[in-house]
C-alpha positions as CSV (number, residue, x, y, z in Angstrom):
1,X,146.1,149.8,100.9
2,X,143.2,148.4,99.0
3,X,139.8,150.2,99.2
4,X,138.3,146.6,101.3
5,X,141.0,147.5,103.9
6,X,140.0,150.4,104.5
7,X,136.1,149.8,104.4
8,X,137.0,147.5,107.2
9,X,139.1,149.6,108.9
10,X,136.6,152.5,109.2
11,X,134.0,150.4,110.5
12,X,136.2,148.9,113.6
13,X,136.8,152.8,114.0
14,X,133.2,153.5,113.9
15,X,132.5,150.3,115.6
16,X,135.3,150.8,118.5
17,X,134.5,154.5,119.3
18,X,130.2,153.9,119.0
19,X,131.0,151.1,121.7
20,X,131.8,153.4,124.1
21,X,128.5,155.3,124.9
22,X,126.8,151.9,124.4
23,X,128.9,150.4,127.3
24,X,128.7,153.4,129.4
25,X,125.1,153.1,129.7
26,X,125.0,149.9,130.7
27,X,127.9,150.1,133.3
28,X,126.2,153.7,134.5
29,X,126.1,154.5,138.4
30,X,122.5,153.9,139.1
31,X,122.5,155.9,142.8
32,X,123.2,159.2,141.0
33,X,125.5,160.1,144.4
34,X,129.0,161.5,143.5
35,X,130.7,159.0,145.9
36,X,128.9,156.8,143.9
37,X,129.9,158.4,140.7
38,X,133.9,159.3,141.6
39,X,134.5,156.5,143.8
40,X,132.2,153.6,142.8
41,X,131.1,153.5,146.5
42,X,134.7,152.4,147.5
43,X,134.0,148.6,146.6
44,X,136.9,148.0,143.9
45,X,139.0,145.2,144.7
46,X,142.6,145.0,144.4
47,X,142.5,143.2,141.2
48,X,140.1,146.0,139.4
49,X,142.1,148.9,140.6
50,X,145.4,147.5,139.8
51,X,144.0,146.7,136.5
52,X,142.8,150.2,136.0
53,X,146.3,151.7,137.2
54,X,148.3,149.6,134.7
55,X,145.9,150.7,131.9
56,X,146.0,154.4,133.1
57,X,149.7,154.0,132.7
58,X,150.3,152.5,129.6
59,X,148.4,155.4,127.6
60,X,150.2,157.4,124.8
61,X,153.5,158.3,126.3
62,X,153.8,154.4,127.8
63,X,153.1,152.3,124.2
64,X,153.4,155.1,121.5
65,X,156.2,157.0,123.2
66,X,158.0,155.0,124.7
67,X,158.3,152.4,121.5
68,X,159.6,155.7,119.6
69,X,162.0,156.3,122.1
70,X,163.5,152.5,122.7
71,X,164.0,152.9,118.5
72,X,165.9,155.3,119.1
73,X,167.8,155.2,122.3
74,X,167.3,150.9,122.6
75,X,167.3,150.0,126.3
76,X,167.8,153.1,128.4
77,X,163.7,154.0,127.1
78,X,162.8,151.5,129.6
79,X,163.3,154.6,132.4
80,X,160.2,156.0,131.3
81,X,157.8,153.2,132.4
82,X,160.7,151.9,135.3
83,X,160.4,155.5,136.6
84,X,156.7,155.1,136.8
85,X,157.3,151.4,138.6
86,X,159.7,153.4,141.7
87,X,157.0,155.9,142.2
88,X,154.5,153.3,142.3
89,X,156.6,151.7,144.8
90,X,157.7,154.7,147.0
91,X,153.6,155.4,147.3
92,X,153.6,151.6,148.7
93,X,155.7,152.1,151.2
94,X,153.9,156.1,151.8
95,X,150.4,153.9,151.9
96,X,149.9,153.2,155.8
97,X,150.4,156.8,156.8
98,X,148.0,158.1,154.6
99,X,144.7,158.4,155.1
100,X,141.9,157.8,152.0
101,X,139.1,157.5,153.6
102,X,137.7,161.1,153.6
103,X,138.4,162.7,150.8
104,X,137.2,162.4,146.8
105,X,140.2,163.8,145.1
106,X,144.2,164.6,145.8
107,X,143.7,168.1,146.3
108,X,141.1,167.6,149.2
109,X,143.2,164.8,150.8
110,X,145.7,168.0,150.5
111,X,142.9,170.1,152.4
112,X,141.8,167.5,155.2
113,X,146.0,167.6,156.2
114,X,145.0,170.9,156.9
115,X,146.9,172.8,154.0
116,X,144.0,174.5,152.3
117,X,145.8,176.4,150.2
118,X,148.0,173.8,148.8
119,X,144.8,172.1,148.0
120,X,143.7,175.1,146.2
121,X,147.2,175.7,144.4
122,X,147.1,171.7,143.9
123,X,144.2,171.9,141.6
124,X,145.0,175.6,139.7
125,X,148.2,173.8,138.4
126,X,147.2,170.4,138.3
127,X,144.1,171.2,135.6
128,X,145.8,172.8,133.0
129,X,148.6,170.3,133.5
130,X,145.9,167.4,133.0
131,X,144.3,168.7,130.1
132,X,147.7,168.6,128.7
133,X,147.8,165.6,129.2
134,X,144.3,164.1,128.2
135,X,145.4,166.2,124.9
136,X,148.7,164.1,124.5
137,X,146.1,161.2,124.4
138,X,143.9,162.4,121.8
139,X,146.8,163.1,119.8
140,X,147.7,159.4,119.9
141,X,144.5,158.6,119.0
142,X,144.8,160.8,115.8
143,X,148.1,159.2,114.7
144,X,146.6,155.6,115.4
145,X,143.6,156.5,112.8
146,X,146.0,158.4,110.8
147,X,148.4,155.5,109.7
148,X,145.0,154.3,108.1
149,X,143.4,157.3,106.6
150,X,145.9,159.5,106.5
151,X,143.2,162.7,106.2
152,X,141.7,161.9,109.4
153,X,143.8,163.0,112.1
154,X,141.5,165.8,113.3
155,X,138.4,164.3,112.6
156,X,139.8,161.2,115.2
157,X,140.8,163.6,117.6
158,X,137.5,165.4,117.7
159,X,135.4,162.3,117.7
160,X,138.1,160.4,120.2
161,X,137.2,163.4,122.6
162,X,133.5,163.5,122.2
163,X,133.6,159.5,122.8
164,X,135.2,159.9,125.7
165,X,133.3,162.5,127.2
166,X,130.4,161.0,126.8
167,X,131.6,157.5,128.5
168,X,133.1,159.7,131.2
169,X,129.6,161.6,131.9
170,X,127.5,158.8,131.5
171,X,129.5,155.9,133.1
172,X,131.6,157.5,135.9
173,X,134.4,155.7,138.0
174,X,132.5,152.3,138.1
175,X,132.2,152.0,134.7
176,X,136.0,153.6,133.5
177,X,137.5,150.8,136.0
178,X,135.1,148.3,134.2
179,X,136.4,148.6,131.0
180,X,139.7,149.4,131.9
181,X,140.0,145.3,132.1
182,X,138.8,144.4,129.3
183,X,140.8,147.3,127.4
184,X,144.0,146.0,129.4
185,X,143.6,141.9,127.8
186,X,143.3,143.5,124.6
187,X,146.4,145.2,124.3
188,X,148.1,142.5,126.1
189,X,147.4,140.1,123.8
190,X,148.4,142.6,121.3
191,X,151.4,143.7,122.8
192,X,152.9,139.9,122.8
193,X,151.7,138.7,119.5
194,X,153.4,142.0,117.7
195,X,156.5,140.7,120.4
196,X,156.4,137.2,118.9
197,X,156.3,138.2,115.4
198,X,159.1,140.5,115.9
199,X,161.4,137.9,117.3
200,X,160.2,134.5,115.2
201,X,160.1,136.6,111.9
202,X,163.4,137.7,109.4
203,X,163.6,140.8,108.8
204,X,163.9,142.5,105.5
205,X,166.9,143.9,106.1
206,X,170.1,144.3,108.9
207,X,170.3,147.3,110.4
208,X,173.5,148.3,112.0
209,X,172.8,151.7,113.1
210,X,173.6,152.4,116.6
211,X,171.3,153.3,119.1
212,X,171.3,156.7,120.4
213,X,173.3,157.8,123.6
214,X,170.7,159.3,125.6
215,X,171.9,162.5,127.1
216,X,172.0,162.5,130.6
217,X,170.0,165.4,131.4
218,X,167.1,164.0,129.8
219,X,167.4,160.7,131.7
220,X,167.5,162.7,134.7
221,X,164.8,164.6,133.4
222,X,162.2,162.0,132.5
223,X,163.3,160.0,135.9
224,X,162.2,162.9,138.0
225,X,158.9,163.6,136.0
226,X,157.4,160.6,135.3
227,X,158.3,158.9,138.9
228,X,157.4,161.4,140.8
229,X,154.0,162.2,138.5
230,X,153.5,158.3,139.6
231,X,153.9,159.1,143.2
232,X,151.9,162.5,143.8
233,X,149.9,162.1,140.6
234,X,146.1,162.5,141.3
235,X,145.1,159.6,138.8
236,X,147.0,157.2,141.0
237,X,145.5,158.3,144.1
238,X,141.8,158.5,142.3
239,X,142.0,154.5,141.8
240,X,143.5,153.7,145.2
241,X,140.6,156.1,146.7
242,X,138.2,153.7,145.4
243,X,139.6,150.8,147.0
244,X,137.8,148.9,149.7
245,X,140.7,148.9,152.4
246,X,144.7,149.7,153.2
247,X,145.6,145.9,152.2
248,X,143.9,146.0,149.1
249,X,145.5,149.2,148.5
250,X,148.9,147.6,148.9
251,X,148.1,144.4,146.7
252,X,146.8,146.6,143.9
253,X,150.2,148.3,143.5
254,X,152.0,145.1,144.2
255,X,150.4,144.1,141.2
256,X,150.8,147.2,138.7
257,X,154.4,147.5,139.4
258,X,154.9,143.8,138.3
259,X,152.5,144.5,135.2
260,X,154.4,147.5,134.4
261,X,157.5,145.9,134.5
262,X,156.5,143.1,132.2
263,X,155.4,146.2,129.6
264,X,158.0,147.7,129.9
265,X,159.4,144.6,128.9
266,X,157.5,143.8,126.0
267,X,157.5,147.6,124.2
268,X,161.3,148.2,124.8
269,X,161.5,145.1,123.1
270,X,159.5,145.8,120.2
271,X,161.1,149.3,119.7
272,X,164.6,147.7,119.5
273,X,163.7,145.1,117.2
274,X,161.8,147.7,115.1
275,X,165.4,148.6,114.0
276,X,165.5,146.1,111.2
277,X,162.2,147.1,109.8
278,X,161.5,150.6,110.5
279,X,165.4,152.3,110.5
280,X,164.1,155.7,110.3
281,X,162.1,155.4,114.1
282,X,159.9,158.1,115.6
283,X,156.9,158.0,117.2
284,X,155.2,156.4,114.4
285,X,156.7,153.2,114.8
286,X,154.3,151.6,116.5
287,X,151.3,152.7,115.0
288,X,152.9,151.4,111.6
289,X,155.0,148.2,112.1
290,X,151.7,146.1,112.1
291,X,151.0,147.1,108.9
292,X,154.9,145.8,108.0
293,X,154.7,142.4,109.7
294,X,151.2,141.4,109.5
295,X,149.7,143.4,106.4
296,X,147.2,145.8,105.9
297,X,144.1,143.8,107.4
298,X,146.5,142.9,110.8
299,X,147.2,146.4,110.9
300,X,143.8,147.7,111.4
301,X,143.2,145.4,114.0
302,X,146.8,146.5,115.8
303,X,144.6,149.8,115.4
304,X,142.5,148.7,117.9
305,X,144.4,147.5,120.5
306,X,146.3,151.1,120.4
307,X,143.1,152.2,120.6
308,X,142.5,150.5,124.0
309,X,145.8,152.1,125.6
310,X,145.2,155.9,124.9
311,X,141.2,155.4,126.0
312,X,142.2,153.8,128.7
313,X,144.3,156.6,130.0
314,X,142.0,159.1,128.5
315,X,139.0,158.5,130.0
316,X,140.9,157.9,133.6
317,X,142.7,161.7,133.5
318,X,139.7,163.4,132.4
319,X,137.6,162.1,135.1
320,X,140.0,163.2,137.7
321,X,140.4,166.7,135.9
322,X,137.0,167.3,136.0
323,X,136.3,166.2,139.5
324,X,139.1,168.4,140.6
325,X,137.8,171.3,138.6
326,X,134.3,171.1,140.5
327,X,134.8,170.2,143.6
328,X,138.0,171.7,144.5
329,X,138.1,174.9,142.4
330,X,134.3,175.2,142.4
331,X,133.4,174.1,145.6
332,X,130.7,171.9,144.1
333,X,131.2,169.3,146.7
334,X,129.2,166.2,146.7
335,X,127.8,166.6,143.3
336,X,127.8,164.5,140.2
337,X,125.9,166.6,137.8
338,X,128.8,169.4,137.6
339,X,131.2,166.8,137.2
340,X,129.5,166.0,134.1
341,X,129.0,168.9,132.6
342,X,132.7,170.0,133.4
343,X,133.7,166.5,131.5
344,X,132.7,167.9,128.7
345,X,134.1,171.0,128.5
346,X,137.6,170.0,129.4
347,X,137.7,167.3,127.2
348,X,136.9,169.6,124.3
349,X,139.6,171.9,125.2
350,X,142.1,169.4,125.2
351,X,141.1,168.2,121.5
352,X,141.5,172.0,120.9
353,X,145.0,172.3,122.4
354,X,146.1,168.6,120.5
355,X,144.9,170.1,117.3
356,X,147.6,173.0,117.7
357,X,150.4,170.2,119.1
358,X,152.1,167.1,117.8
359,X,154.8,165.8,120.0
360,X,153.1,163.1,122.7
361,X,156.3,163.0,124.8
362,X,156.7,166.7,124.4
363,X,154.0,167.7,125.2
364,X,153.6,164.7,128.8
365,X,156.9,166.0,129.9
366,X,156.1,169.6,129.2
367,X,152.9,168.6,131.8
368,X,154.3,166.3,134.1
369,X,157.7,168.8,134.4
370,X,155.5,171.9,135.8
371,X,153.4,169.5,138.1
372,X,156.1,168.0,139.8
373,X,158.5,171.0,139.7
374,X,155.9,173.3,141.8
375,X,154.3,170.5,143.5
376,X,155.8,167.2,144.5
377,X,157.8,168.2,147.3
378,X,155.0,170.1,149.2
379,X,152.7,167.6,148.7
380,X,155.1,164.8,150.1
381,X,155.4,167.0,153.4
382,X,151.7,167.5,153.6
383,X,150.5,163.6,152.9
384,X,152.9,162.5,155.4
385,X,151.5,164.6,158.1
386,X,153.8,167.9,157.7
387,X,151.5,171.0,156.3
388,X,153.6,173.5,155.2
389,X,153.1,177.2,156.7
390,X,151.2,179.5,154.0
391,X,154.3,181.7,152.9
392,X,156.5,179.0,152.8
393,X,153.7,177.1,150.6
394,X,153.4,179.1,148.6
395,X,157.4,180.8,148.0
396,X,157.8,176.6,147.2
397,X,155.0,176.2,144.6
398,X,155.8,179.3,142.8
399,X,160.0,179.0,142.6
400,X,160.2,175.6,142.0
401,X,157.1,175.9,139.1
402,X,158.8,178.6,137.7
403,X,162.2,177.0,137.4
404,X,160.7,174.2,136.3
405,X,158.8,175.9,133.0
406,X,162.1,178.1,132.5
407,X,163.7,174.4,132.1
408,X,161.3,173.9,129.6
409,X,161.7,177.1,127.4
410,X,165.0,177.3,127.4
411,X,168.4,174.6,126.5
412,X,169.3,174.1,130.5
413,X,168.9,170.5,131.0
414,X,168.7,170.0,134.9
415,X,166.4,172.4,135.7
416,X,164.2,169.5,137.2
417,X,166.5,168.6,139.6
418,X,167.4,172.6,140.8
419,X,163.6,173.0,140.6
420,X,162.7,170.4,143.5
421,X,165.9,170.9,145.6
422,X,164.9,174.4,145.7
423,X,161.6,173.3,146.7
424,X,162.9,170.5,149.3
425,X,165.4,173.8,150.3
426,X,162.5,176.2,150.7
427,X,160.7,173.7,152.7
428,X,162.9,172.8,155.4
429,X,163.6,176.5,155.9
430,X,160.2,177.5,156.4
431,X,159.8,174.8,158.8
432,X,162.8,175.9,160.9
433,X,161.6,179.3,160.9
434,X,158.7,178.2,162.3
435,X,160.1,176.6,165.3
436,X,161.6,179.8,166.1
């Protein structure tokens, strides 16, 4: 790559991530209230929050990941985002009985069911969970900046996380659901042009490799995760929390399951034609088949849109991690400033943590695994009006999180699946022995 390229290429980085701050002033909460700052005074309309949702989604796992993974396993990747789609569907249908109205984050929609202490257990797993997975998203961001200066993969994910803190602190919920639009056209557009080229252009060679069988556990696995981190996940609920009624509400997810769908579409596509150009796969694939199809100068503007994804999602999960952190583990309720402040510290930990880890899919499912495995079934009881009794609560949370991590650690491939019929098990036991 000539030097030019690359002069250019560090200025759209400089450019892209200096933006940020700039934008965030201008889009700032001007009230200073934390509804104001969390929930953008619940005025967002169906077509901003579904916006937002579908760009929350399609972060590193859904356009880095998930193209690495249709290279290798060809159609059956299209679970990962479809997965995602169901649980975006079953919370649909979950909508009417729920009530959003009172509450600024999952874990205290948890509490007003009157399960206090699954709120509280809610938010001690869910933030080290989410910082996880803000750190998968920096890491993208590093290997984005890294297929054009290939030194630079810390010094992205550092800056990426400083960025984004800053945009989260300064900007709040009006502002991340602001430029969650624009950031959603961009890599739309981008998304269909790499599409087109990939199917109007030859390719330099035939490649006849098979695709992968994907093992069945693993398909169960990432089925169970991601749909269910799409149904009881706290940045889907932070979006629809901000919505003006229960209608809009259901149009907004109408409208991001069709929009995921359509992704899913377009980046299974991409990672099966990538085949023919790019025969050894990985996670890498999209970051550098731009540079293969449309040179070096269309690859750094591919660097960009890829850009846009993991921000997207970024600056989304760290503003629900640290409003959780404050207000529900803190008790700081009502305030903006700690939300702030805690912005900042958690998204510096997570550049830590992404420094030390390398694998985006690895390290989401690692996240989304322990989240669901201890929480999903409780929750499910609790949002549809059935708080669970204290021991039983807690007996669920703790089995089915620790089955869940040992799943993790060790070859056993359904420990998902044992995890939440333990849960569902322990659940409807404790319930009967309460009757009694």
């Amino acid at each position: 790559m000539s030097e030019y390229v690359k002069d250019i290429g560090f200025w759209i980085l400089f450019g892209f991530l200096l933006i940020h701050p700039v934008l965030a002033i201008i889009f700032r909460s001007r009230s200073g209230s934390a509804s104001d700052y969390v929930l953008a005074g619940r005025t967002v309309s169906a077509a901003s929050a579904s916006a937002s949702l579908l760009a929350t989604a399609l972060g590193a796992s859904s356009v880095i990941g998930l193209c690495g993974l249709a290279a290798r396993y060809g159609v059956m990747a299209a679970l990962w985002l479809a997965s995602g789609a169901v649980g975006l569907l079953l919370l649909r249908a979950m909508v009417p009985r729920i009530d959003f109205n009172n509450a600024f984050t999952l874990p205290q929609m948890l509490g007003a069911s009157r399960s206090g202490s699954l709120r509280l257990l809610t938010a001690m797993i869910l933030l080290p969970a989410w910082i996880g997975i803000i750190s998968a998203q920096y890491i993208a961001i590093g290997k984005i900046v890294q297929a054009v200066f290939p030194h630079m993969f810390g010094v992205a994910l550092v800056a990426s996380a400083v960025v984004v803190a800053l945009y989260v602190a300064i900007a709040g919920q009006r502002g991340v659901i602001r430029t969650d639009r624009f950031q959603l056209a961009f890599l739309a557009l981008f998304l269909i042009a790499l599409f087109a080229s990939l199917s109007i252009r030859e390719a330099p060679h035939v490649d006849s490799a098979p695709f992968q069988t994907m093992p069945i556990g693993q398909a169960v696995g990432i089925f169970l995760a991601v749909g269910f981190a799409f149904l009881v996940g706290p940045d889907m609920y932070s979006r629809l929390l901000t919505v003006r009624s229960a209608s809009e509400r259901l149009r907004a997810l109408s409208f991001a399951v069709a929009g995921m769908l359509l992704a899913t579409f377009l980046i299974v596509a991409i990672g099966m034609l990538s085949k023919a150009w790019m025969p050894e796969g990985g996670e890498g694939v999209m970051t550098r088949l731009p540079f293969l199809i449309w040179g070096n100068a269309g690859g750094v503007l591919a660097m960009a849109a890829l850009l846009c994804a993991v921000l997207s999602s970024a600056d989304t999960c760290l503003l629900t991690a640290s409003t959780i952190f404050t207000q529900d583990l803190l008790g700081r309720e009502g305030q903006a400033r700690p939300i702030r402040i805690a912005a900042f510290l958690i998204s510096l930990s997570a550049a830590v943590l992404g420094l030390f880890l390398e694998d985006i899919i690895a390290s989401l499912l690692l996240a989304y695994t322990v989240y669901t495995s201890g929480l999903a079934i409780p929750i499910l009881f609790s949002l549809l009006g059935r708080p669970l009794p204290k021991k039983t609560l807690f007996v669920a949370v703790f089995v089915g999180a620790g089955i869940g991590l040992a799943g993790k650690l060790t070859p056993f491939s359904f420990a998902l699946p044992l995890a939440l019929g333990t849960s569902f098990l322990i659940v409807r036991i404790g319930l009967q022995l309460e009757k009694r």
